[in-house]
N, CA, C and O atoms as CSV, one atom per row, in Angstrom:
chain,resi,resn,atom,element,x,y,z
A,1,UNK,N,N,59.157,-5.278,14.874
A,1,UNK,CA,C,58.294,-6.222,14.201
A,1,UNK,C,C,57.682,-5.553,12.994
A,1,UNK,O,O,56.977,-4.555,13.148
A,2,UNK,N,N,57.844,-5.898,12.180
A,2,UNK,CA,C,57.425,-6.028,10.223
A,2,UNK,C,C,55.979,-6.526,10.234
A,2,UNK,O,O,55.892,-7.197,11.263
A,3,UNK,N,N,54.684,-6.532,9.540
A,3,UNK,CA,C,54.150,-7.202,9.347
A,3,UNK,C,C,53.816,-6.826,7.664
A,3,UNK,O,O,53.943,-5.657,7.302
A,4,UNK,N,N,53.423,-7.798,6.761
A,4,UNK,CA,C,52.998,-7.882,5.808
A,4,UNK,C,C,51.382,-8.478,5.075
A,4,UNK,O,O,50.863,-9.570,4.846
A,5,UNK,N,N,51.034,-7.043,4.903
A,5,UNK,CA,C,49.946,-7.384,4.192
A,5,UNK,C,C,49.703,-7.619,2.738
A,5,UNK,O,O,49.857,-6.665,1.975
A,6,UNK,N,N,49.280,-8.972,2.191
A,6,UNK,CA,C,49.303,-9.259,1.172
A,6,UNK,C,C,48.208,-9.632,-0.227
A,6,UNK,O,O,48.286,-9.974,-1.407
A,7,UNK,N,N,47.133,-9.287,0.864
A,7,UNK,CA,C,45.777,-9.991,0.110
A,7,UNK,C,C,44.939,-9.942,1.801
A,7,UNK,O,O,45.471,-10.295,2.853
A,8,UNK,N,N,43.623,-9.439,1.647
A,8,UNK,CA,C,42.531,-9.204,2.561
A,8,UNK,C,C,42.432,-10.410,3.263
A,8,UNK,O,O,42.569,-10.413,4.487
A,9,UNK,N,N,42.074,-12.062,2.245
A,9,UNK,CA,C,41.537,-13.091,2.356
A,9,UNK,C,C,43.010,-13.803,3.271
A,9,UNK,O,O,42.465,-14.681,3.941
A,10,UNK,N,N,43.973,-13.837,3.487
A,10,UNK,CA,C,45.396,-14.369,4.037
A,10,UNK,C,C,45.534,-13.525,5.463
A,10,UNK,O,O,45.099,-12.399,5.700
A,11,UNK,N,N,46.087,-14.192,6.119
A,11,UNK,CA,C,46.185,-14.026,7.365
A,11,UNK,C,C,47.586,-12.664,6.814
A,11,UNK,O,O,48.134,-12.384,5.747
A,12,UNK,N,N,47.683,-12.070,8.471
A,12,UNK,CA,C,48.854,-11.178,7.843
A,12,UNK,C,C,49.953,-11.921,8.947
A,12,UNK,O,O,49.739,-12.574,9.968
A,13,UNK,N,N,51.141,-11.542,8.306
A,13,UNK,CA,C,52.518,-13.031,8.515
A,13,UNK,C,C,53.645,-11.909,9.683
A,13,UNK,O,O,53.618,-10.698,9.462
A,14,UNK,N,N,54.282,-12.288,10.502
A,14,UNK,CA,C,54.999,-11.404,10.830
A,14,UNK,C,C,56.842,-11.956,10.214
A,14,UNK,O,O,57.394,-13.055,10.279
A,15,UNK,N,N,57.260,-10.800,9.733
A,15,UNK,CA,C,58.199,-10.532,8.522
A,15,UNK,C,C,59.309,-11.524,9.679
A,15,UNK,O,O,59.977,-12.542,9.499
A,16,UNK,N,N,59.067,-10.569,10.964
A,16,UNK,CA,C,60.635,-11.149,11.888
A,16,UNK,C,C,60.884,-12.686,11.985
A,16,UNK,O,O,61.902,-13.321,11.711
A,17,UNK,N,N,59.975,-13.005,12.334
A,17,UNK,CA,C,59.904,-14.808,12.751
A,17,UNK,C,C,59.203,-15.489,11.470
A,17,UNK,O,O,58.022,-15.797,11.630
A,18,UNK,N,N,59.672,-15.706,10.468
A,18,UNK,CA,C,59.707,-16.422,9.412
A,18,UNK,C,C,58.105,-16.841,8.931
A,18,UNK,O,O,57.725,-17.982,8.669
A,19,UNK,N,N,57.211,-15.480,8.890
A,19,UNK,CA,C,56.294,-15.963,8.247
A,19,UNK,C,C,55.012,-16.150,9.081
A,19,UNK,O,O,53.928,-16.364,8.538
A,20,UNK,N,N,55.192,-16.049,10.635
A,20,UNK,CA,C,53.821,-16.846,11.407
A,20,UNK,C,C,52.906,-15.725,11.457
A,20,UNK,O,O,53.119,-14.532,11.240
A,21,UNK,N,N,51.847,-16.335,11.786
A,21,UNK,CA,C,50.360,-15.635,11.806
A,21,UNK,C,C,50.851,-14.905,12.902
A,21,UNK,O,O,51.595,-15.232,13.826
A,22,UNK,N,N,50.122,-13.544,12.534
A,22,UNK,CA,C,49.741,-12.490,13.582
A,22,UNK,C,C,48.709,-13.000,14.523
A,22,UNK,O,O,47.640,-12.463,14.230
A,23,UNK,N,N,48.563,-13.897,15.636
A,23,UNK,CA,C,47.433,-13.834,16.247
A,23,UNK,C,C,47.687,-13.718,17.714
A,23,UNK,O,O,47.513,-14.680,18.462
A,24,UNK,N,N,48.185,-12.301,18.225
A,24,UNK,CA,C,48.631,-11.936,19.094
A,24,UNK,C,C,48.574,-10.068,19.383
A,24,UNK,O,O,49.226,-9.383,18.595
A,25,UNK,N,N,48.113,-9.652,20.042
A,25,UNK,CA,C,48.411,-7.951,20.059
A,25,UNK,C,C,48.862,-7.736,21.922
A,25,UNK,O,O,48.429,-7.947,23.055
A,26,UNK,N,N,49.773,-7.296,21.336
A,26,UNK,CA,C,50.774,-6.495,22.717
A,26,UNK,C,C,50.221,-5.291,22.696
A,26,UNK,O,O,50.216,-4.346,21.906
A,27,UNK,N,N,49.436,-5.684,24.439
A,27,UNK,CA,C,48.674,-4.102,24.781
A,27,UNK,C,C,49.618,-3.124,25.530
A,27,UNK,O,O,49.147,-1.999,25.693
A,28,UNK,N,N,50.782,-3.334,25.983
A,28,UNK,CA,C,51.939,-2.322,25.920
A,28,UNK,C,C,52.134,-1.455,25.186
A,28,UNK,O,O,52.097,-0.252,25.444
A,29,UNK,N,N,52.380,-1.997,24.115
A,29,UNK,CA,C,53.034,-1.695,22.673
A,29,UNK,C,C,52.058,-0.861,21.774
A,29,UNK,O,O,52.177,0.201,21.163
A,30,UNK,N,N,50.896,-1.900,21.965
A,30,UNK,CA,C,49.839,-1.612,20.845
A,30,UNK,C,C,50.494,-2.157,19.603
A,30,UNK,O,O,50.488,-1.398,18.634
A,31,UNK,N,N,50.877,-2.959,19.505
A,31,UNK,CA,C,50.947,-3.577,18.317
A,31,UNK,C,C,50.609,-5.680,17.926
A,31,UNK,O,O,50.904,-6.724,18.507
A,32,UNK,N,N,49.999,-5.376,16.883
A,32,UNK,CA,C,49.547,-6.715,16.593
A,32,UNK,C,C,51.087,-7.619,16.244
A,32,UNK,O,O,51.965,-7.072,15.575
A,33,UNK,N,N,51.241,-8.875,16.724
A,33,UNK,CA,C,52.485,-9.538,17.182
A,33,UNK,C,C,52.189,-11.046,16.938
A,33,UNK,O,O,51.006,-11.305,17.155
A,34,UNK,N,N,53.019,-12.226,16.504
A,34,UNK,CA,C,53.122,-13.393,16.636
A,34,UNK,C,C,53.121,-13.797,17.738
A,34,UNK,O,O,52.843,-12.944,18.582
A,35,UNK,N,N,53.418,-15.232,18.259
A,35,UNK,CA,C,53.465,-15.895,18.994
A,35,UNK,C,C,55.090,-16.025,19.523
A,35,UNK,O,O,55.531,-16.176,20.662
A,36,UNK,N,N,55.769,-15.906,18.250
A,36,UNK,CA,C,57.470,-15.590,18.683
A,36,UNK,C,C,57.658,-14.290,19.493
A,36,UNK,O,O,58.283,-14.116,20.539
A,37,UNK,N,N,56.992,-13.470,18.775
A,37,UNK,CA,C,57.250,-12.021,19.161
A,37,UNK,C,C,57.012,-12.126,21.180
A,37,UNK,O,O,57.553,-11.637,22.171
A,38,UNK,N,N,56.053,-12.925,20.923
A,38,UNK,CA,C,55.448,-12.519,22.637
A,38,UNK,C,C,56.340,-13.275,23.049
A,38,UNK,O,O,56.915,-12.528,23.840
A,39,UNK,N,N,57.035,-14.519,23.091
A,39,UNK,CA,C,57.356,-15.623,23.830
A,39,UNK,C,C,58.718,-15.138,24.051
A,39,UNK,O,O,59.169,-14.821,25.152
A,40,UNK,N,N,59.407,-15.096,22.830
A,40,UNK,CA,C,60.744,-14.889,22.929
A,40,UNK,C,C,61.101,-13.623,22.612
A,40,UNK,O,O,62.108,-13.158,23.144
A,41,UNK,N,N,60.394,-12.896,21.754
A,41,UNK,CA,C,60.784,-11.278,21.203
A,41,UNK,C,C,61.163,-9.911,21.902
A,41,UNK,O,O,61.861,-9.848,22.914
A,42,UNK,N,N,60.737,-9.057,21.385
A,42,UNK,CA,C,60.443,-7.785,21.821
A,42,UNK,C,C,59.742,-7.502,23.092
A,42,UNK,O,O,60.197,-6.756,23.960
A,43,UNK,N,N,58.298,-8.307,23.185
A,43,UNK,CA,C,57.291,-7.991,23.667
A,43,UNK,C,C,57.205,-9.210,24.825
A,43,UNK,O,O,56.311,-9.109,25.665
A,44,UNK,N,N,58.247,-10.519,24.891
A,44,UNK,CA,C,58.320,-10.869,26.118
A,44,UNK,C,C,58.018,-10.418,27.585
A,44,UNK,O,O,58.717,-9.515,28.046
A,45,UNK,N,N,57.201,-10.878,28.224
A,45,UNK,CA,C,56.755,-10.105,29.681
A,45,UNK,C,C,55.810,-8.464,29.374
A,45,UNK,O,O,55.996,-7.414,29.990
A,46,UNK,N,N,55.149,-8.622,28.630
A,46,UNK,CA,C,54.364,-7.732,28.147
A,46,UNK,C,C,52.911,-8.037,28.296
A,46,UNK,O,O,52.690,-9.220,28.556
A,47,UNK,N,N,51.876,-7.273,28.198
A,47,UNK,CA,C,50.393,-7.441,28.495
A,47,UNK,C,C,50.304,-8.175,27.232
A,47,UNK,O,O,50.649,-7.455,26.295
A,48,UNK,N,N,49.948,-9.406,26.862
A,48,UNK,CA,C,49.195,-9.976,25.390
A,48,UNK,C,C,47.759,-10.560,25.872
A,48,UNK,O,O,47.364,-11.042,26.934
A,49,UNK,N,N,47.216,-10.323,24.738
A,49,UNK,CA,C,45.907,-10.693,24.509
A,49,UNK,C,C,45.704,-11.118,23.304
A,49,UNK,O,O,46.281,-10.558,22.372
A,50,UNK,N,N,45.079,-11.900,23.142
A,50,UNK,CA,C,44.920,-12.425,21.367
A,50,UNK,C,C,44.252,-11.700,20.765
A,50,UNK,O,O,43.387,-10.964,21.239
A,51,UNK,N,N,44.760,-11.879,18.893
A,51,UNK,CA,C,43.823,-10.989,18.440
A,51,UNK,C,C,42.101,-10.703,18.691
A,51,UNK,O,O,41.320,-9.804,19.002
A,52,UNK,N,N,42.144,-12.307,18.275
A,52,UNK,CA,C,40.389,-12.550,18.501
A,52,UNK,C,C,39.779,-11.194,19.690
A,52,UNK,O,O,39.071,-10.229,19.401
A,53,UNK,N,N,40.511,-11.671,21.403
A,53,UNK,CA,C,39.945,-10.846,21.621
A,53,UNK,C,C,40.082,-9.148,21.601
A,53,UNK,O,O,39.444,-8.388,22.330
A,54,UNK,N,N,40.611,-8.942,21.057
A,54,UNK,CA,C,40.990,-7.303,20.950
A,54,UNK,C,C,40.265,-6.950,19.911
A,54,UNK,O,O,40.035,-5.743,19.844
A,55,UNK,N,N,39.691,-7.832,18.809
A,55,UNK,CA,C,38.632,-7.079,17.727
A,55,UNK,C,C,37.484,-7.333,18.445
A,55,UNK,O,O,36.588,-6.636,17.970
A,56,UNK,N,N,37.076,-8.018,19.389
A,56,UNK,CA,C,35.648,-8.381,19.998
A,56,UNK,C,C,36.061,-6.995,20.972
A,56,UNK,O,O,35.166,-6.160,21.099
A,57,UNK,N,N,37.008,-6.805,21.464
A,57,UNK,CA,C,37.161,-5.345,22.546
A,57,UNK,C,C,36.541,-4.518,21.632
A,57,UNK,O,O,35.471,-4.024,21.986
A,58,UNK,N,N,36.991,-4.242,20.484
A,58,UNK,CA,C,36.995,-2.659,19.473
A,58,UNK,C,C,35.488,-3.276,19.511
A,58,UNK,O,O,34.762,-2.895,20.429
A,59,UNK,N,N,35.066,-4.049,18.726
A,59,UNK,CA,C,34.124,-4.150,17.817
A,59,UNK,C,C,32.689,-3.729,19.417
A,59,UNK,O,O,31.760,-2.925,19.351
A,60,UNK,N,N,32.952,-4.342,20.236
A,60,UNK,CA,C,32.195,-3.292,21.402
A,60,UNK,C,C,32.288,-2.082,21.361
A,60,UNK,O,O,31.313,-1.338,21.255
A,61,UNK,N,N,33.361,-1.739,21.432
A,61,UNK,CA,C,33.667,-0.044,21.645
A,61,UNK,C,C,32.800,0.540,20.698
A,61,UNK,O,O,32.009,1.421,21.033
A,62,UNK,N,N,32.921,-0.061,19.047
A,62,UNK,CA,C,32.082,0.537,18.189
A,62,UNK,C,C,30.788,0.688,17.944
A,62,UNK,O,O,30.159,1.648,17.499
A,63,UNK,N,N,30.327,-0.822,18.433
A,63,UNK,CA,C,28.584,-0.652,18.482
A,63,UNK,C,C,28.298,0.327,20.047
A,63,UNK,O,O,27.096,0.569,20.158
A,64,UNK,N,N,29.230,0.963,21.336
A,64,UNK,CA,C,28.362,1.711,21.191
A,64,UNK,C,C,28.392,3.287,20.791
A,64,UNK,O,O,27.810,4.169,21.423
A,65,UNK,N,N,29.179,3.477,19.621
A,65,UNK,CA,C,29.003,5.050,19.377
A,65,UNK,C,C,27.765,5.070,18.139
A,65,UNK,O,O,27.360,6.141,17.688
């Protein structure tokens, strides 16, 4: 899986599956993933969690150091 970053303000697109939003991270993998990626891809039968919550995970981790 490819992803492309293109501008801060734009979602970032995954290159493999024609463009869709990243709003997916494979905690296997550790990598941020589409909705193709998980369903049908690579990362089929894999731990996913959405992005949303995996920056609310970090963003804990960070407030407490």
């Amino acid at each position: 899986m490819e992803c492309r970053y293109s501008d801060a303000s734009l979602p970032v697109v995954c290159v493999t599956h024609g463009g869709r939003a990243i709003d997916y991270y494979c905690e296997t993998d550790e990598l941020a993933i589409c909705s193709q990626c998980a369903l049908i891809g690579d990362h089929q039968g894999h731990q996913i969690t959405t992005i949303d919550e995996k920056v609310s995970q970090q963003s804990c981790l960070l407030d407490l150091l």
